[in-house]
C-alpha positions as CSV (number, residue, x, y, z in Angstrom):
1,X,0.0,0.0,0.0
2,X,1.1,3.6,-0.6
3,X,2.3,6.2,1.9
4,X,-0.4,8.3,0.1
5,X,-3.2,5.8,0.9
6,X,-1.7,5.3,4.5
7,X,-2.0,8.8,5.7
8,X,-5.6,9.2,4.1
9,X,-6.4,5.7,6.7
10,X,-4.2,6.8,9.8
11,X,-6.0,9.8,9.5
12,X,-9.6,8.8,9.6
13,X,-11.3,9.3,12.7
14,X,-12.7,6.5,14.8
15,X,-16.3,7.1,17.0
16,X,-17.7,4.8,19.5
17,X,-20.9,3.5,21.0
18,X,-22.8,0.5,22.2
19,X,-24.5,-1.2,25.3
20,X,-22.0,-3.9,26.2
21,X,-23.2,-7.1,25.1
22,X,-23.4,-9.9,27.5
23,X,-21.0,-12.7,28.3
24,X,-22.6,-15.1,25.4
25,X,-20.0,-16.5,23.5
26,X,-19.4,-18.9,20.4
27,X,-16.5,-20.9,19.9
28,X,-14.6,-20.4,16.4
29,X,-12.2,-23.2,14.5
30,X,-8.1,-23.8,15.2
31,X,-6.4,-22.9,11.8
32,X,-3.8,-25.2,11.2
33,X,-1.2,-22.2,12.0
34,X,-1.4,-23.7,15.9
35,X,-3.1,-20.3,17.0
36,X,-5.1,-20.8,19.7
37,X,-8.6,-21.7,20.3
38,X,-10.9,-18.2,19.1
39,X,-13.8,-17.1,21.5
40,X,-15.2,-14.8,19.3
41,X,-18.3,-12.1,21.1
42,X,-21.7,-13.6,19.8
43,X,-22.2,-10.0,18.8
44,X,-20.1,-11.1,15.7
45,X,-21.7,-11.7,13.2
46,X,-21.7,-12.1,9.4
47,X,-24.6,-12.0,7.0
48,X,-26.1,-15.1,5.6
49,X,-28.3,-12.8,3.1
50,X,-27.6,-12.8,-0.5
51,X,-28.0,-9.1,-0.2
52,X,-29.9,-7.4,3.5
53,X,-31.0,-3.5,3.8
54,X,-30.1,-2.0,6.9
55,X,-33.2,0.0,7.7
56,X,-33.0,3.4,9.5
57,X,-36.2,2.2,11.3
58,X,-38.1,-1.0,11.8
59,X,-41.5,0.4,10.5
60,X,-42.8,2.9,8.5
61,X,-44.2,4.8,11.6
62,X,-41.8,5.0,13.4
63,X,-39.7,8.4,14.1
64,X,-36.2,8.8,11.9
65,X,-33.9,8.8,15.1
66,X,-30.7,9.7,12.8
67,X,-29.5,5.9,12.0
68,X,-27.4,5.2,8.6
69,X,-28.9,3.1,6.2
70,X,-27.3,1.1,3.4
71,X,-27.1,-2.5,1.9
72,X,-25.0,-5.4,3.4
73,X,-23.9,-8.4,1.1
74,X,-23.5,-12.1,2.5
75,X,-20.2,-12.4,4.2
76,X,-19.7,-8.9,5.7
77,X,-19.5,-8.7,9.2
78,X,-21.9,-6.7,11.8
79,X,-21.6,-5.9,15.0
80,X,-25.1,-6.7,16.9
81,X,-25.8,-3.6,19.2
82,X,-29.6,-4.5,20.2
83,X,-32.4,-6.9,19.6
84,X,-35.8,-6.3,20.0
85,X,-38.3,-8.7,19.0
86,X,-37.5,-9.9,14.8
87,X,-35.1,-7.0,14.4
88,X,-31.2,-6.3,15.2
89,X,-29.9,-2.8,15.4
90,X,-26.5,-3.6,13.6
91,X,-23.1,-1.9,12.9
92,X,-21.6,-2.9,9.4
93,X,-17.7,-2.9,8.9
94,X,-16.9,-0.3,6.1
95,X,-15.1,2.4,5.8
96,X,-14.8,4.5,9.1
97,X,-16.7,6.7,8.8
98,X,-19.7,7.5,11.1
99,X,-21.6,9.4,8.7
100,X,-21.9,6.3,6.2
101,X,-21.2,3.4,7.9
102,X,-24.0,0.8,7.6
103,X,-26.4,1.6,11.1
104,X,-29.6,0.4,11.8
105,X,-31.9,-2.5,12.2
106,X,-32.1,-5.9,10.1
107,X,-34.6,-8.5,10.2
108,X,-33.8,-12.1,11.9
109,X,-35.2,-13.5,9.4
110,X,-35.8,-13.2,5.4
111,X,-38.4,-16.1,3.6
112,X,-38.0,-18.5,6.7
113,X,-33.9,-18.4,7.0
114,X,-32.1,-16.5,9.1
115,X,-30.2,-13.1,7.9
116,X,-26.8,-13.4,10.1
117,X,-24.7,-16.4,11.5
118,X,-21.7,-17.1,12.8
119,X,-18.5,-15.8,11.4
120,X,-16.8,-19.0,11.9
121,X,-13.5,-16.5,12.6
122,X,-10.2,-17.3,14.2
123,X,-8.0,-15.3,16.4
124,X,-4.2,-15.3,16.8
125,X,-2.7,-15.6,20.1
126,X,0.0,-13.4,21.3
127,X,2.6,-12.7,20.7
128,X,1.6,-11.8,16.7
129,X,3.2,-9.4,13.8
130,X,1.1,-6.5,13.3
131,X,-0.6,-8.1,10.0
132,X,-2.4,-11.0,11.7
133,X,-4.2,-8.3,14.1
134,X,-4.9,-6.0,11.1
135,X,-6.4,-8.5,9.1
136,X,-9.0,-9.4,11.7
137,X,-11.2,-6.3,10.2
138,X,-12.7,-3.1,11.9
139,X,-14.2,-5.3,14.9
140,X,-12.6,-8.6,14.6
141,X,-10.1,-7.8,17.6
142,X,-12.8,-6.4,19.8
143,X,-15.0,-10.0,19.2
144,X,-11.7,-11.4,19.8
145,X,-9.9,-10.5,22.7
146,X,-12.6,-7.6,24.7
147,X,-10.2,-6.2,27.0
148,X,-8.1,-8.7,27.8
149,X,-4.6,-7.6,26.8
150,X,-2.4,-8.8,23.7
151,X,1.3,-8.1,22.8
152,X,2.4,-7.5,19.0
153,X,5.1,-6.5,16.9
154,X,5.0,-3.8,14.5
155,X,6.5,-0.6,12.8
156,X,5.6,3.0,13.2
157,X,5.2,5.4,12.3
158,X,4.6,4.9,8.6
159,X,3.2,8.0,8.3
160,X,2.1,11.4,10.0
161,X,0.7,14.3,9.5
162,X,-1.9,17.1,10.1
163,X,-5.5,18.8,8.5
164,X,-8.3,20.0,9.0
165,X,-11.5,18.2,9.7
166,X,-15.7,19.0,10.5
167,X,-15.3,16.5,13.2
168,X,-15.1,16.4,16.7
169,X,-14.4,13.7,18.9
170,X,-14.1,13.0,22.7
171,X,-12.3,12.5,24.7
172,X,-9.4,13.4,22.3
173,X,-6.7,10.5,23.0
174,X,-9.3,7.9,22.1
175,X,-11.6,9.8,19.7
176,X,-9.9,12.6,18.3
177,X,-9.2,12.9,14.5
178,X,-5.4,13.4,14.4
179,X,-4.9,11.2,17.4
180,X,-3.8,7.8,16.2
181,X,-1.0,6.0,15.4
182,X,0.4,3.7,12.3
183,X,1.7,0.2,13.1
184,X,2.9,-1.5,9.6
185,X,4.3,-5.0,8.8
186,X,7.4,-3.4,7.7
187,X,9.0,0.0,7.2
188,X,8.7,2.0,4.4
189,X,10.9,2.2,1.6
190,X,11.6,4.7,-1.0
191,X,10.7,5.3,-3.6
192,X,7.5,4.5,-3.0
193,X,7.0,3.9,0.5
194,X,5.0,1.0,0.3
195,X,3.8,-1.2,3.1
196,X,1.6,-4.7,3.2
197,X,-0.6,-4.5,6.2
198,X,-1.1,-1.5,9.2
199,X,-3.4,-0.3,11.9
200,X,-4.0,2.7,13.5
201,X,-3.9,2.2,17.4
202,X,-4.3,5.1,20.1
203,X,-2.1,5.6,22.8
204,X,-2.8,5.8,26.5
205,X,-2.8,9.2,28.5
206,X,0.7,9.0,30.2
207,X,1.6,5.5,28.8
208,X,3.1,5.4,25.1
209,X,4.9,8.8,23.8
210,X,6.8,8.4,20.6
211,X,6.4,12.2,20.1
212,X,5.5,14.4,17.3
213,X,6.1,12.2,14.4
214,X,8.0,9.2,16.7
215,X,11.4,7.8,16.4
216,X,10.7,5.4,13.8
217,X,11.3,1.7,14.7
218,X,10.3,-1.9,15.4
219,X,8.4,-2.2,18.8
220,X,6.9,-5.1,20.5
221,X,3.5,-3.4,21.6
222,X,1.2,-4.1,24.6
223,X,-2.3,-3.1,24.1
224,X,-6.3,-3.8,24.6
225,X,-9.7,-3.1,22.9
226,X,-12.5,-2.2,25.2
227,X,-11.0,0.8,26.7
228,X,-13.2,1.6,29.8
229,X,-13.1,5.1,28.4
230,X,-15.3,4.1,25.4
231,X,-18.3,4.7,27.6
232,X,-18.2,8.3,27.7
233,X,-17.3,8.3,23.9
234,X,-18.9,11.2,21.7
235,X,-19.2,12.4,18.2
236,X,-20.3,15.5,16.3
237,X,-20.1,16.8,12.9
238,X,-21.1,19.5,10.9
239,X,-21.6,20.8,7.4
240,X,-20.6,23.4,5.1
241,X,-23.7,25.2,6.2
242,X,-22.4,24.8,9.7
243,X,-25.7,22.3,10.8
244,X,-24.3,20.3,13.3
245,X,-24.6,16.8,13.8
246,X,-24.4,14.4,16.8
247,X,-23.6,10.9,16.1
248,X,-25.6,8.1,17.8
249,X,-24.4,7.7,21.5
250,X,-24.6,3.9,21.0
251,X,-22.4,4.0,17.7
252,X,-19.8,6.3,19.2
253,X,-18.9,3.9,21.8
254,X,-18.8,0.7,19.7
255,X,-16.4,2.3,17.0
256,X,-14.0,3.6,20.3
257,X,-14.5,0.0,22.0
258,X,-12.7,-1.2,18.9
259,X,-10.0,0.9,18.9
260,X,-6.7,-0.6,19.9
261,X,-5.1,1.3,22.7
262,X,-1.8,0.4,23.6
263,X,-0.2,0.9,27.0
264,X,3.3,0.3,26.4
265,X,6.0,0.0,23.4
266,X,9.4,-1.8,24.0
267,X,12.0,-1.2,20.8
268,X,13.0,-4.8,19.6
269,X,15.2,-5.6,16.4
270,X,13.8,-6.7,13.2
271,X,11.5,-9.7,13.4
């Protein structure tokens, strides 16, 4: 991937809301890699539809409270935030982007068969290189791991840099705009600075400082999804004609209870 295309990602804003789902659990397959047993949140879920609307309501009489909605296809991944009777309020994976990520309710059930199932997922134990975590998706690692803390190695910063936005984020370590930080697979080289696989991660008040731009290098990182801070996650935007918008409460917190937050960073040599 491009430098280009890496600071356009590391520089998209994550949001964040949800009610916590319960302890429910469903039990995913060992790879033949060795990685251990997955225990992937049943809020993970996949769509069995050939093709499912995400509704903005679940009637036609009922108020427009503000929710995004779009088409799924069968395979993408949701993130179940409520159910109420037939219907799941759902978060789709997409671009991160709160103003046109997939949000809002799905049927169970479509001509007698259910609309989502199990992903059937894996997830890599620790310690892992940076492209096994990225490649679990936008909520993969949160269905993974919660909060429980993971350790992988990675280089950063593969890019930096500063702009302008319409949105606003708090609080600003988790939620800000031009507050995360690139992890590659490998560092950049010229000419065209070109990486395979990155994430963008968020550092913890007082706990990770690389500085400005950081001292580029390979680090061993140590980290966790499900920040506690993810509850008082919030989101606005606004317009060219200045309206302002406020992003779903719920939705605000799910998008920062995926971000990985890293608590420390321990310089290693080239894996």
């Amino acid at each position: 991937m491009r430098i280009s295309a890496i600071v356009g990602a590391a520089l998209l804003a994550a949001a964040c809301t949800q009610a916590r789902p319960g302890p429910s659990t469903a039990s995913a397959s060992v790879p033949p890699d060795g990685t251990a047993p997955a225990t992937v949140a049943a809020a993970y879920r996949q769509v069995a539809a050939d093709q499912l609307t995400v509704a903005a309501s679940r009637a036609d009489d009922e108020p427009d409270i503000g929710l995004t909605p779009g088409a799924v296809s069968a395979g993408q991944r949701v993130w179940v935030l409520e159910t109420l009777g037939d219907w799941h309020l759902v978060v789709a994976e997409g671009v991160r982007d709160e103003l046109t990520l997939p949000f809002g309710w799905v049927p169970g059930q479509l001509d007698g068969a259910d609309t989502l199932e199990a992903t059937g997922m894996s997830c890599p134990s620790s310690p892992m290189p940076v492209s096994r975590l990225a490649g679990l998706g936008m909520f993969g690692g949160l269905a993974c791991y919660g909060s429980e803390p993971i350790d992988f190695d990675g280089f950063t910063p593969i890019a930096c840099g500063i702009g302008g936005s319409p949105r606003t984020g708090a609080p600003d370590w988790l939620n800000g705009t031009w507050s995360g930080m690139t992890i590659g697979d490998r560092e950049p080289a010229p000419p065209d600075h070109e990486v395979g696989q990155f994430l963008t991660a968020r550092a913890a008040p007082g706990a990770v400082s690389l500085g400005g731009c950081g001292d580029p290098g390979w680090r061993r990182f140590l980290g966790h999804f499900d920040d506690p801070a993810s509850a008082a996650c919030r989101t606005e935007t606004s317009d060219a004609a200045g309206t302002t918008r406020v992003v779903d409460p719920r939705l605000s917190e799910l998008l920062c209870r995926s971000e990985l937050v890293l608590t420390e960073a321990i310089p290693i040599a080239q894996p």
